[in-house]
Structures are given as C-alpha cells and as structure tokens.
C-alpha positions as CSV (number, residue, x, y, z in Angstrom):
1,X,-10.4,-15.6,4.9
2,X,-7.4,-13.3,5.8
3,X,-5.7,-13.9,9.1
4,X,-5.7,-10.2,10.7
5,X,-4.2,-10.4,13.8
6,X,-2.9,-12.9,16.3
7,X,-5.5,-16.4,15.4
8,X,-8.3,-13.4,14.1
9,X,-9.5,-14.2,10.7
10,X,-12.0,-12.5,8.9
11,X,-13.8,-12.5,5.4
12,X,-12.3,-10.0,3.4
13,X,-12.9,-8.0,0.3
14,X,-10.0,-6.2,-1.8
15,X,-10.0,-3.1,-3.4
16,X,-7.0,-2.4,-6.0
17,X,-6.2,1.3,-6.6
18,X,-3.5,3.1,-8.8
19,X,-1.1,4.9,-7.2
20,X,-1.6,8.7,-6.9
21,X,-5.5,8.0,-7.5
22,X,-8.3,8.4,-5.0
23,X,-10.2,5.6,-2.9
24,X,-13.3,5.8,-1.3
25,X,-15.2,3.0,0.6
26,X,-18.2,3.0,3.2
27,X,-18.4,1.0,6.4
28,X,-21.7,-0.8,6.2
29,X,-23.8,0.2,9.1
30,X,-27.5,-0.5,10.6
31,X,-27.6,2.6,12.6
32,X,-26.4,5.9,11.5
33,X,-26.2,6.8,15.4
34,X,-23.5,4.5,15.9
35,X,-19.8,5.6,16.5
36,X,-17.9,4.3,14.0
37,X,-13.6,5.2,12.5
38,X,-11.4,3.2,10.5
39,X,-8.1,2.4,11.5
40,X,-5.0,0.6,10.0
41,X,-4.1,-2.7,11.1
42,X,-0.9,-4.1,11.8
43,X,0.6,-0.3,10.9
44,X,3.9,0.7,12.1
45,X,2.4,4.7,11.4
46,X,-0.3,5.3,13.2
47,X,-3.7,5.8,11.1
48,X,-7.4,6.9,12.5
49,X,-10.3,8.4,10.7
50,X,-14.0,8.8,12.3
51,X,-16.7,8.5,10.0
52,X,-18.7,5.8,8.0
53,X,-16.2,7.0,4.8
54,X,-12.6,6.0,4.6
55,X,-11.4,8.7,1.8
56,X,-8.0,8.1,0.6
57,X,-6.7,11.0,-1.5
58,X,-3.9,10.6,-4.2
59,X,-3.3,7.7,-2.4
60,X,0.8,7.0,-2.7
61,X,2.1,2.9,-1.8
62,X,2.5,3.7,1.9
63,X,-1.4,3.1,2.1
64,X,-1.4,-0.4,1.1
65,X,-2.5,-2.8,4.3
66,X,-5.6,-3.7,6.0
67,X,-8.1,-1.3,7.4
68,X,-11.1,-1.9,9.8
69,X,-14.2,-0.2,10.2
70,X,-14.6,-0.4,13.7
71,X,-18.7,0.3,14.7
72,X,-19.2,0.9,18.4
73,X,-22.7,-0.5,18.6
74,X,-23.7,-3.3,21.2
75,X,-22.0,-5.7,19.2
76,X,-19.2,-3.5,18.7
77,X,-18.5,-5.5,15.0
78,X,-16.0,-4.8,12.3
79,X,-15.8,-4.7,8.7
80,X,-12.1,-5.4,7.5
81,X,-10.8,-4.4,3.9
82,X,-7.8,-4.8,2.5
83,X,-6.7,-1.7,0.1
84,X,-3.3,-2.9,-2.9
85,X,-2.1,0.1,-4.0
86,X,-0.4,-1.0,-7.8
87,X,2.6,1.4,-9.1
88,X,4.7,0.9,-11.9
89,X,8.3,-0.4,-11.5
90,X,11.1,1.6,-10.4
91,X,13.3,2.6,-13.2
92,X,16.8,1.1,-13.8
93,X,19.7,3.2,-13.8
94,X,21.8,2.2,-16.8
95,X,25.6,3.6,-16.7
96,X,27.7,2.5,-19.3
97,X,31.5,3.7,-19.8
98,X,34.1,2.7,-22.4
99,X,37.9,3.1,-21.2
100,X,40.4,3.0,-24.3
101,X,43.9,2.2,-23.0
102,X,46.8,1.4,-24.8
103,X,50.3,0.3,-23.5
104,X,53.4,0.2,-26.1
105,X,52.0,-1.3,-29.0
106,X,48.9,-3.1,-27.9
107,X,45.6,-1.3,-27.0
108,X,42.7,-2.6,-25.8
109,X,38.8,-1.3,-25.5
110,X,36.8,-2.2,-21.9
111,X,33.2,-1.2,-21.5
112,X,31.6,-1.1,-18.0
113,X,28.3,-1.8,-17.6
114,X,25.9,-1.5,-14.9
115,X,22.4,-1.7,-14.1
C-alpha cells in the first residue's frame, strides 16, 4: 500500500521506464461508456489526460510521481500507478590546475583540484 494523499492509501503497482523512452498503460475499465482521464497526484504542474490510455512519450524525469485513472462511473473508482523514471547520473565536472611559483631560491608546485 502507498499512502496517496492525506490518510488515502491504495494498492499500487510500479512501472520503471528509461528516461527519454516511451510509457504506455491502460486504466482497467468495465464499461467503455464511462468517462475516464488520468491525472498527476500530488503535482506542483498541472497534468490531465482523458482517455482509458496514459501515453507518455520520450518521457524525461519530470514525469516521475503517481498518476490516477480516475473512472466516472456510479462508483466513480480509481486505479493509481506510480511511474520511476531511471536516468543515469549527472556527470562530474573535474577541473584541475597546477600553479608553479617560485620566490628567490625556493619554488614550489600546487595543484588545485576540484570535483
């Protein structure tokens, strides 16, 4: 069980998809009459599709979170998922400087490195 929203907690299943690859999934419903869209919970952006089909194209990190398929039937029920969208790490920026100073006789050799 996941805990979706303020005490709501629901069975869910997770999907993993690379970044920059497509998802698909389909609501599960009885009745193809019914009104049915997905949404984005717990989103700061604001996400909506209608549809039995949440299609997710070169999906980028942003898309990570929980989604509900929300069917407007007399039960009005909803199937949550949760999409984990895996990227590879961001690269370290390696900068490395050597500083050869001398002063009268004596020199010295200092190397700056950051990462």
């Amino acid at each position: 069980n996941l805990l979706i929203s303020h005490g709501i907690e629901a069975e869910v299943t997770t999907y993993t998809v690379p970044e920059g690859g497509d998802f698909h999934h389909v609501c599960m419903v009885n009745d193809t009459m019914d009104t049915v869209f997905w949404t984005k919970i717990n989103s700061s952006e604001s996400f909506y599709m209608t549809g039995i089909n949440l299609d997710i194209l070169n999906i980028s990190r942003g898309a990570s979170g929980i989604y509900g398929c929300l069917i407007m039937n007399t039960n009005s029920t909803v199937e949550y998922i949760v999409v984990d969208v895996q990227y590879p790490p961001r690269p370290k920026y390696d900068y490395q400087r050597t500083l050869t100073s001398s002063v009268g006789h004596s020199s010295g050799v200092f190397t700056l490195h950051v990462s």
